[in-house]
N, C-alpha and C positions, 0 to 999 in steps of 0.2 A: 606280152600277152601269152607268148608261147611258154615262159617259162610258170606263169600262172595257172596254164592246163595242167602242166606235169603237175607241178603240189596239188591242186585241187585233188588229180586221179591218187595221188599218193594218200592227201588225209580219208580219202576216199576210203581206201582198203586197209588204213591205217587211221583210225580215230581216234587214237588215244595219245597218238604221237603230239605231244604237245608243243614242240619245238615247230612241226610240218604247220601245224594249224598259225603259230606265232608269225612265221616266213611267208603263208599264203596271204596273211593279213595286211604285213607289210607290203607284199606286190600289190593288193588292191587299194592300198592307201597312195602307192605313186602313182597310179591310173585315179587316183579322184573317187573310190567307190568307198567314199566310209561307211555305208550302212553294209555293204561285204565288210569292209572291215573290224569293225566294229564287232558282227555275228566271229569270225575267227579270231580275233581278241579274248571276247567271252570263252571261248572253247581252250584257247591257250591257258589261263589262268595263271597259275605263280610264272608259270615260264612270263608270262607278256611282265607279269611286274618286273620281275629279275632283271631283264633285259633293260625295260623303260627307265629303272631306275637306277641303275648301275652302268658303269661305263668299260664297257665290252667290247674291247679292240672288234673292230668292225668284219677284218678280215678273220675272225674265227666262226662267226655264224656266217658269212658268204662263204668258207669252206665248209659249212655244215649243207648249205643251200643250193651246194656246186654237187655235194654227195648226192642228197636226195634228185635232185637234178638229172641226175645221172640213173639212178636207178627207175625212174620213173618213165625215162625215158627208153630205157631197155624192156620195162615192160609192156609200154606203148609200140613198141615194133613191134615183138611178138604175139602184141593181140593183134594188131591192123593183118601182120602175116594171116594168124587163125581164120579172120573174121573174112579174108578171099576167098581163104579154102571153103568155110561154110557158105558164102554166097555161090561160088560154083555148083557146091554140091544141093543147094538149094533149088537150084535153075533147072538141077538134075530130078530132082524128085519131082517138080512140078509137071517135068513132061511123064514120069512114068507111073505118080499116083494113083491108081486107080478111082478113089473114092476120096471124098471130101470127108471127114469127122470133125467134129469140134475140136478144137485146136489145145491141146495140153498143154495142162500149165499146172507145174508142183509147188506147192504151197511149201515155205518155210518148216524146219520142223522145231520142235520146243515147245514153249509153252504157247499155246493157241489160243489164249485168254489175253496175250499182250496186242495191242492193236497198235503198237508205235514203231514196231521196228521197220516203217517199210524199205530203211535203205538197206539190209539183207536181204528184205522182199525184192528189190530193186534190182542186186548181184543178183540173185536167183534167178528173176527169168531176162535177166536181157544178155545173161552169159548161157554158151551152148551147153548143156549138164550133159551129154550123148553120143557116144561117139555114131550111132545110127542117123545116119542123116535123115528120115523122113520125123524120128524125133525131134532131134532139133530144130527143124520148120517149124511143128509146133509148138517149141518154148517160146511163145510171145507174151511180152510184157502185157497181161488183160488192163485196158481201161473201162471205167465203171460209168454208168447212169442209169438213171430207173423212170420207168414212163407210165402213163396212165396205159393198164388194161382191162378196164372193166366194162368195155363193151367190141364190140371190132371196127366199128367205128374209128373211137376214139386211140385205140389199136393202132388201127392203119395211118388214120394221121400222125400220129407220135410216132410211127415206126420213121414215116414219108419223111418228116420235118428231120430226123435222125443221120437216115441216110443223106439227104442233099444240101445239108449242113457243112460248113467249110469248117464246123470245130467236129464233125465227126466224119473225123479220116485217117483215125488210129487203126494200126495194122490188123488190130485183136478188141473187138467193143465189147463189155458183155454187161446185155441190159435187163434191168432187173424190172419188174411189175406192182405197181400200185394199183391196188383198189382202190374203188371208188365209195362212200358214204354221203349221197345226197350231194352237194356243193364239194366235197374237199375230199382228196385224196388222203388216203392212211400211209403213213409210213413204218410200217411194221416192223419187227425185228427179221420175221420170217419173211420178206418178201421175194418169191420165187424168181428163178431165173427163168425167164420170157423167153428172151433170144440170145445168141450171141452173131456178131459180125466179123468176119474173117476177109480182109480186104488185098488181094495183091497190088505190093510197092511197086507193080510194074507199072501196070494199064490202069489200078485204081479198079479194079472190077472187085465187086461186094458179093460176097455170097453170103445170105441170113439162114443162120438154124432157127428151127422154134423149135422150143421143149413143151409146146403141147400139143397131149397126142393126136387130140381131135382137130386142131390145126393143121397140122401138118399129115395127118393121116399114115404116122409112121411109129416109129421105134427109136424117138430121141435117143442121142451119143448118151453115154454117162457122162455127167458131169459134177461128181460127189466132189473134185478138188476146188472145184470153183465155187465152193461155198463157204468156207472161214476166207477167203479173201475177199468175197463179197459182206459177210456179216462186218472184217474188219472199215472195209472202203466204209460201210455206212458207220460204225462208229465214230472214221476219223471226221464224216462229214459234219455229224453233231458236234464235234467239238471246234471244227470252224466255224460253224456256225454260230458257236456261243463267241470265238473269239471274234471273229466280223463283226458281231453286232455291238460287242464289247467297246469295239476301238471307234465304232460310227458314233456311240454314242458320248463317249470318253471326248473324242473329236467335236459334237455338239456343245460339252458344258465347256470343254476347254480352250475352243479355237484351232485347233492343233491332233494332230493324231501324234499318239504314245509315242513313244521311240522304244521300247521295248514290251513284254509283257511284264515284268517288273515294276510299269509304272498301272500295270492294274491290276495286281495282288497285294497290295499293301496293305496293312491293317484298317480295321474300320474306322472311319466311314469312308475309307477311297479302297474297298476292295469291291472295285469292279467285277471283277469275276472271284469265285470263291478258289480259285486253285488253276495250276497252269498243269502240262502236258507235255509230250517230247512232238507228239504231233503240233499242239501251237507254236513250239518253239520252233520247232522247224520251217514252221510253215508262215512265221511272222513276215520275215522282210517280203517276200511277197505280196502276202495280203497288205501289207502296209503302201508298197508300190500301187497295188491295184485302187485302191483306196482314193490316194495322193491323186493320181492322172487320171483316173477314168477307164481308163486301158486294158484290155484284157491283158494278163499274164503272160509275156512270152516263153518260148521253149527257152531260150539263155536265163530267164529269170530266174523259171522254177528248176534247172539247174543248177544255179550259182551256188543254192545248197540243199540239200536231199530236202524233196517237199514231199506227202502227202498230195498237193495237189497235181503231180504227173497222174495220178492213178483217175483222174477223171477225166473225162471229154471235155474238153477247152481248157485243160489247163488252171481251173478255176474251182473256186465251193460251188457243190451245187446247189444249196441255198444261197439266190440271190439277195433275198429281202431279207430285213432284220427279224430276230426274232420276238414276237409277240405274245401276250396275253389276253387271252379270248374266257369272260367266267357267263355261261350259262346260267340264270336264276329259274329256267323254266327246266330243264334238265337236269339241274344238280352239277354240271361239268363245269371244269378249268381247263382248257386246251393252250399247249405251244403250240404255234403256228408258224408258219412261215411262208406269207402269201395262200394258198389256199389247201397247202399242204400239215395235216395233225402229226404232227410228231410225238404229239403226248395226249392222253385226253383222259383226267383222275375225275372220283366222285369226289365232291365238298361240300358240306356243311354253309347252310347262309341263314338270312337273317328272313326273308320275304320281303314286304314292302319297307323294311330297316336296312337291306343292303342297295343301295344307292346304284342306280345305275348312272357311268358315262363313262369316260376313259379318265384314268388317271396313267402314272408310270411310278416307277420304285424307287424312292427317295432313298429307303434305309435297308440293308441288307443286313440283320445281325443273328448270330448264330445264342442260343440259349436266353431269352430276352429274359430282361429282370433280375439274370442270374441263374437260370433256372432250367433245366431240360425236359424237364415232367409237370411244369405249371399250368395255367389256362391257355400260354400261348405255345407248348410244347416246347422242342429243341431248334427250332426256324422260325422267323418276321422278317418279311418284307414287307414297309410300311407303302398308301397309296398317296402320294404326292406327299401335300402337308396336311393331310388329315389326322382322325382318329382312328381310319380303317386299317387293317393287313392282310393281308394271306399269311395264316400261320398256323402252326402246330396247333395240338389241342388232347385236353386230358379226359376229355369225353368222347372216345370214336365211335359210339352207338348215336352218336349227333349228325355223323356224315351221313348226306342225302334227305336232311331232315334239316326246316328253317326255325332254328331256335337260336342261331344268336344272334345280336345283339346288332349284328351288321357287317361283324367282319367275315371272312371268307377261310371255313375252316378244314384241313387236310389231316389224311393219316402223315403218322410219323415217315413211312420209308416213302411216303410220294411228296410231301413237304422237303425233306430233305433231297432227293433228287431234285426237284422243280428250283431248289435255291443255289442247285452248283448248274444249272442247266443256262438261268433269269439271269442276265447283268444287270447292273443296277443302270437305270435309264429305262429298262425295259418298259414299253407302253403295254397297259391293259387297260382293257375294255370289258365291262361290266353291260351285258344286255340281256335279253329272253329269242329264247326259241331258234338258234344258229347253229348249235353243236348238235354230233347224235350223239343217242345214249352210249351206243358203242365203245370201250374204254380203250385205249391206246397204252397197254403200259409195259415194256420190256421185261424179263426174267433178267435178266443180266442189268443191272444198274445203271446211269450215269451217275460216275465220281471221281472227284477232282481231290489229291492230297491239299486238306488247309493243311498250309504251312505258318499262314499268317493268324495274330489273334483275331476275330471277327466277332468277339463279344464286346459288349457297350454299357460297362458298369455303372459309367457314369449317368445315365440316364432313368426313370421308372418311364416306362410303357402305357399310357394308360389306353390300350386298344379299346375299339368298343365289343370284344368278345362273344 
């Protein structure tokens, strides 16, 4: 087990080493963990074939195993050494701090449009950057949630429930704020930072900032860094979100949850989701675990390999529920949903008393229907069960918000294509009146997933009711 730590800390600082990742896979394969194993096989690549299928005196890679071995282990002293001195000197600032501030924390630097790197995010704040010791207090790893504040009410409860919560008892919390719209909270892109929770490892004692002013009747901390790490946490949430619901529903047609996300990017008609992630991939064997048992995530889980899901309170997606399709015929909206929360909310095009209401889910997910990306049914169809109907593209966009078709459920171009890398296919929609606001939910910034796979269906004509 101990020689396991060392490789993991190695491919750790070392991901590209593909031999570390071949060796780490091997130790978890003698301890019984083939789904570890398995993920560092993948990562190995020609090294794992080379090895597997060629016959490689054995003691040349245990003397490869004994070097890394070794070095990882020289590097694990010298951090355990560091990491006393910074707890002393920790112990030391706490008595002579004067003031409490929001606790700093430097965001990655590069391109700040990537939202996957979080295991740099990861080195960055849980290693000391400082030689100033009351900086280094402050380099805590931030964990993420967002709660409803759209009254103080409901404020204070979501704060109460937050605090004496046994999954929120990270060192460093910082919670973000949702508005409220009648029944369902918004999930904005912009949604501000509320508060943050800074908790001493000693006694567990919490102290809450609020960043607003008339709350707290002060002169909130700055806290400009902590905002691309917040916009990232909720990008990566969306795309757990898509992957969770991917695999619950993968696991209802098939008996079985996936064994990788490879078995739900395949070409159509089994491309469950449209496009994978370094955040899904990362964060698979987890959510697959979580899935499988019921169980929440433990800290050994979402260790075993850089997840995404460290960066939230409990270890877990914050959307719990799958996600859904909610289409307004009295409002003109299509809303994703996820339990009570709008993560999306677009105008569409319907039919009136020709769009059918009940719930169906998405049989067909196909990219250019008919062949075609400028036709009646645009560049995206997701067809409803085994009907006539879809949610699809459409070459008339002075129709949205306007009941002229035919019955199907018409979008612009850049929110149809979003809405089909966002929708797995199983996704349940529901067709009623009078549920959504008008209010529109739609990001500046995109969700989008590389197709890599074909997802067009030539073999088919469409005949939607339009």
């Amino acid at each position: 087990m101990k020689t396991s730590m060392h490789l993991k800390d190695y491919v750790e600082l070392h991901p590209n080493n593909k031999m570390g990742w071949y060796l780490l896979g091997k130790e978890y394969e003698a301890q019984g963990l083939m789904g570890k194993a398995n993920y560092c096989y993948n990562q190995a690549g020609e090294v794992y074939e080379a090895f597997e299928s060629s016959k490689v005196p054995s003691e040349i890679w245990m003397s490869y195993e004994a070097k890394i071995r070794e070095m990882a282990e020289q590097k694990e002293r010298k951090y355990r050494l560091f990491r006393k001195i910074w707890l002393v000197l920790t112990l030391l600032v706490l008595i002579w701090l004067p003031s409490v501030e929001a606790p700093k924390y430097e965001a990655i630097t590069g391109d700040t449009n990537d939202y996957d790197h979080i295991t740099e995010l990861q080195k960055v704040a849980n290693r000391p950057q400082s030689d100033d010791p009351a900086e280094m207090f402050r380099e805590i790893m931030p964990v993420f949630t967002a709660i409803d504040i759209s009254n103080a009410v409901q404020r204070s409860s979501s704060l109460s429930s937050l605090l004496t919560s046994e999954q929120g008892s990270p060192l460093y919390t910082v919670v973000l704020g949702m508005k409220r719209s009648g029944n369902w909270l918004i999930w904005d892109e912009n949604m501000p930072v509320a508060y943050t929770i800074e908790r001493d490892s000693e006694n567990g004692r919490a102290i809450v900032q609020s960043y607003d002013k008339k709350l707290c009747k002060c002169t909130p901390p700055d806290h400009s860094t902590l905002i691309k790490p917040a916009k990232m946490w909720r990008k990566q949430q969306e795309q757990l979100a898509v992957l969770s619901s991917a695999m619950t529903h993968f696991q209802s047609e098939k008996g079985r949850l996936p064994q990788s996300t490879q078995e739900l990017i395949k070409p159509f008609p089994n491309n469950w989701i449209a496009g994978e992630s370094k955040t899904m991939n990362a964060s698979f064997e987890a959510l697959r675990f979580r899935l499988a048992s019921g169980k929440m995530v433990s800290p050994e889980q979402v260790d075993s390999v850089p997840s995404p899901l460290s960066m939230t309170v409990g270890n877990k997606p914050y959307f719990n529920k799958p996600l859904e399709i909610i289409v307004d015929k009295q409002s003109h909206r299509l809303a994703l949903v996820s339990g009570n929360i709008i993560l999306r909310n677009y105008p569409v095009g319907l039919g009136a008393e020709r769009t059918p209401e009940g719930t169906f889910v998405i049989t067909d997910k196909v990219m250019n229907p008919n062949g075609r990306s400028n036709g009646e049914f645009g560049s995206r169809g997701m067809q409803l069960s085994q009907t006539n109907y879809a949610i699809h593209g459409t070459d008339k966009p002075d129709s949205i918000g306007q009941d002229v078709s035919k019955g199907c459920v018409r979008m612009l171009k850049e929110d149809i294509e979003e809405l089909f890398d966002l929708a797995p296919k199983g996704t349940k929609v529901t067709i009623t009146s009078g549920v959504l606001p008008a209010q529109k939910v739609i990001p500046m910034n995109r969700y989008r997933t590389d197709h890599a796979e074909d997802q067009t269906n030539p073999g088919k004509v469409y005949h939607w009711l339009n």
